[in-house]
BAMAR-20645 format. One line per field, with one value per residue (C-alpha): residue number from 0; residue in one letter; x, y, z. Coordinates in nm, 4 decimals. Layout:
zagu <- (NUM,...)
tornu <- (A,...)
xx <- (X,...)
yy <- (Y,...)
zz <- (Z,...)
end
This chain:
zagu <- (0,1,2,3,4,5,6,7,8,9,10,11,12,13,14,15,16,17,18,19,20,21,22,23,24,25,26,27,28,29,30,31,32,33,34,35,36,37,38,39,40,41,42,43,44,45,46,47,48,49,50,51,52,53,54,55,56,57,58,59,60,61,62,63,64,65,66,67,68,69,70,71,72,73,74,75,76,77,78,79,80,81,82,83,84,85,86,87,88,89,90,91,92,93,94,95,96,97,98,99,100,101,102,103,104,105,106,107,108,109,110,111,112,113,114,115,116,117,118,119,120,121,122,123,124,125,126,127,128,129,130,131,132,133,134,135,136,137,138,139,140,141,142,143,144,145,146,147,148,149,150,151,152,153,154,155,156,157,158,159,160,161,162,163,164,165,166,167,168,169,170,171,172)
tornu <- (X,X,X,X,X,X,X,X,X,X,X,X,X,X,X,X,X,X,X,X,X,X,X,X,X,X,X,X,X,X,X,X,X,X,X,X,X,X,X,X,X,X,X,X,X,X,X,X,X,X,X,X,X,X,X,X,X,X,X,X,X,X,X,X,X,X,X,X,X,X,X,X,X,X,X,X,X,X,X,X,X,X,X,X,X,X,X,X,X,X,X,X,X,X,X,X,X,X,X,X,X,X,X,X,X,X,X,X,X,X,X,X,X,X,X,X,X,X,X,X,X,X,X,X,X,X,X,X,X,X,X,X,X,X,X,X,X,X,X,X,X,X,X,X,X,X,X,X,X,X,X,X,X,X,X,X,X,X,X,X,X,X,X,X,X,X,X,X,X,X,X,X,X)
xx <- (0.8323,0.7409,0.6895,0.5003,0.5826,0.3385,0.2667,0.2025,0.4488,0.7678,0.8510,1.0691,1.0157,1.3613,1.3114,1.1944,1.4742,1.7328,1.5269,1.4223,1.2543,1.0215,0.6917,0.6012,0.2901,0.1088,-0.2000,-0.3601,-0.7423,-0.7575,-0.6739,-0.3229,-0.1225,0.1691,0.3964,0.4593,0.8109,0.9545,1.0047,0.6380,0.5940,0.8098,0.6285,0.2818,0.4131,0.5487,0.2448,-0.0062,0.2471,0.2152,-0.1643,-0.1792,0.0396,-0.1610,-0.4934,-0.3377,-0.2055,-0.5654,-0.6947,-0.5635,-0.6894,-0.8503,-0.9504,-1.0946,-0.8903,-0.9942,-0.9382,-0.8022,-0.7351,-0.6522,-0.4169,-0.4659,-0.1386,-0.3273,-0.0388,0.0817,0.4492,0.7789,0.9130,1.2307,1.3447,1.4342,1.6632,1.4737,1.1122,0.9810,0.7902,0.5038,0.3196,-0.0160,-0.1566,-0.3065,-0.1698,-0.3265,-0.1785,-0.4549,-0.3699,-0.5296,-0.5918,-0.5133,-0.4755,-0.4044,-0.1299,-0.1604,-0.0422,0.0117,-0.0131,-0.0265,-0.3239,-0.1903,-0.5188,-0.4227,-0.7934,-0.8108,-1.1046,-1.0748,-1.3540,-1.6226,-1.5870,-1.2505,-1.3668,-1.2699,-1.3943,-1.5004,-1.4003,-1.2325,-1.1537,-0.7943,-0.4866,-0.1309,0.1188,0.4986,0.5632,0.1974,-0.1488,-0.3897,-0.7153,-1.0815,-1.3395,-1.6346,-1.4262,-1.1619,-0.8711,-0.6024,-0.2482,-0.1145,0.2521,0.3111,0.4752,0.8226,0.9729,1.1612,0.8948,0.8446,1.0690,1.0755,0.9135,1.1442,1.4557,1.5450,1.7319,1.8363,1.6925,1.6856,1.4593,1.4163,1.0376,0.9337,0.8598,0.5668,0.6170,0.6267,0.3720)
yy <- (2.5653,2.7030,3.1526,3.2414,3.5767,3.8093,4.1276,4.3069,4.1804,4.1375,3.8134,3.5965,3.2335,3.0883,2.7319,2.7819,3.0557,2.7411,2.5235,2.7304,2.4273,2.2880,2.4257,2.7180,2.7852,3.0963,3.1847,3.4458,3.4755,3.1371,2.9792,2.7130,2.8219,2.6336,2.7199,2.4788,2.3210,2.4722,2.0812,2.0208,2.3320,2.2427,1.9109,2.0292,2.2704,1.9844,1.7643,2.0935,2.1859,1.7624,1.7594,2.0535,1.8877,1.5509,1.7889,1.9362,1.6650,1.4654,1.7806,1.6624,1.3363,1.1559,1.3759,1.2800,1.1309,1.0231,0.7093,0.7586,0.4525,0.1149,-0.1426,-0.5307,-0.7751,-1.0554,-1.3036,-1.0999,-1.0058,-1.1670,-1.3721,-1.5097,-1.5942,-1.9399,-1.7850,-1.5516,-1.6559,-1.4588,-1.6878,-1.5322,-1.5327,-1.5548,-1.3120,-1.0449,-0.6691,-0.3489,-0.0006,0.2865,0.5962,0.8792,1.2419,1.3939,1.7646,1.8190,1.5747,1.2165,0.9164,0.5537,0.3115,-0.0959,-0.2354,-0.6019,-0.8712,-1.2245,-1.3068,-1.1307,-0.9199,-0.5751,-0.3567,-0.1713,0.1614,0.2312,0.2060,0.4241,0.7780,0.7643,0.9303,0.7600,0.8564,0.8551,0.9533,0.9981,0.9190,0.8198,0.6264,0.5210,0.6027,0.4160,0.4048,0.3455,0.1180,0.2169,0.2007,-0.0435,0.0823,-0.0584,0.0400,0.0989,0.1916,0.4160,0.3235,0.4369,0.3385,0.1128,-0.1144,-0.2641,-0.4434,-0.5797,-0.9401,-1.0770,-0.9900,-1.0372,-0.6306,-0.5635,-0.2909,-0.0596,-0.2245,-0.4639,-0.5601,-0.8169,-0.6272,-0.6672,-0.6905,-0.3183,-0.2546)
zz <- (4.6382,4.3422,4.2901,4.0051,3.8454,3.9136,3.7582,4.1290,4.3463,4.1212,4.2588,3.9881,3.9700,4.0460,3.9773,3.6135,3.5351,3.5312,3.3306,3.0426,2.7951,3.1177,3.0455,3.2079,3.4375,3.5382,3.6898,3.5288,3.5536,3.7012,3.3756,3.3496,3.0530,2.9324,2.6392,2.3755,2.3024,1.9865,1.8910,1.9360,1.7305,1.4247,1.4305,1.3903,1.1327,0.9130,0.9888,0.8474,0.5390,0.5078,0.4830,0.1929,-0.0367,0.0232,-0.0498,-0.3083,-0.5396,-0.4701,-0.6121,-0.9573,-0.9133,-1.2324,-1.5294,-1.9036,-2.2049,-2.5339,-2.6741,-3.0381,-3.1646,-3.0581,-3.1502,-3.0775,-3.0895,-3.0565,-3.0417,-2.7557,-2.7220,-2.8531,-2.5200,-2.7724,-3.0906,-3.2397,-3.4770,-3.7194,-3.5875,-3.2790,-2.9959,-2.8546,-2.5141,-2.6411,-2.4077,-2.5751,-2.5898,-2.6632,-2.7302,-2.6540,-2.8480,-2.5674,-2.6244,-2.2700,-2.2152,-2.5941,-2.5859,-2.7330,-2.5421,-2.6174,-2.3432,-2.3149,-2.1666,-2.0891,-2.1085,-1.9589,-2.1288,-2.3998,-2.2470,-2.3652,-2.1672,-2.4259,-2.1717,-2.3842,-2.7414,-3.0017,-2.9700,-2.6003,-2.3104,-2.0516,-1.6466,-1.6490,-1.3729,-1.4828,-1.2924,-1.3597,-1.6771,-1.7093,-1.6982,-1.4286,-1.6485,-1.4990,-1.5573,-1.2972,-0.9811,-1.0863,-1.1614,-1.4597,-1.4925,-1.8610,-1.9208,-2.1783,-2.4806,-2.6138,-2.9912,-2.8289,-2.7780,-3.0901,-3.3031,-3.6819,-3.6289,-3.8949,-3.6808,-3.2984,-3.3117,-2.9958,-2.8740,-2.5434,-2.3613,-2.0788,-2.1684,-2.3962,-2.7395,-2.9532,-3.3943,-3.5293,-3.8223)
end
């Protein structure tokens, strides 16, 4: 049998005093009330603090750059070298200079085609997201990934210099 503790009559409940984490169950008013597990609790906390940050960093979300200046490699970029001469992949490459929160940017747009979209002209402003390493730039509602460019990226097309990185390089100018 189970005694609920009651205000008037002092009685304890003596099956819930040995099981302290069973929810608990008193009348009162004619309303059930149960306590919730402290495990239950620290998982909806987590799950709330969870859903802010999510919120919060699609607050950011895309914002406006300007497109400075571009640069086509039209040969595309060096794959290897027979000797002195570079070997191309004849996909085309372009490097966007962007002017994002005061800063400028370079980053590769990569074009199997050749296509190079007339939204990112020189001079116009472009939806843009930053993330890691690279900018995801946006046409309408497609989005493009473009890695941003580091020195290291280029190399003198009259010399196979090894360099610092693992991508295939395009000619400096």
């Amino acid at each position: 049998m189970t005694q609920c503790v009651s205000a008037a009559d002092g009685n304890l409940d003596q099956q819930h005093e040995h099981q302290p984490n069973r929810a608990r169950q008193t009348t009162r008013l004619g309303r059930k009330r149960q306590r919730i597990n402290p495990m239950k609790r620290t998982l909806i906390a987590m799950v709330v603090v969870a859903a802010n940050l999510v919120a919060a960093s699609a607050d950011e979300g895309l914002q406006k750059a300007k497109v400075v200046s571009i640069k086509k490699f039209s040969q595309g970029r060096i794959v290897y070298w027979e000797g002195r001469t570079p070997i191309f992949d004849g996909n085309p490459v372009y490097d966007l200079t962007l002017d994002w929160q005061g800063k400028k940017y370079v980053v590769r747009y990569e074009s199997l085609t050749g296509y190079f979209p007339r939204a990112w002209e020189s001079g116009k402003d472009i939806q843009v997201k930053r993330e890691r390493g690279r900018f995801i730039l946006y046409r309408g509602d497609e989005a493009v990934p473009a890695r941003e460019v580091s020195p290291n990226d280029c190399v003198p097309a009259y010399s196979p210099v090894a360099s610092g990185s693992t991508t295939p390089q395009v000619p400096c100018e």
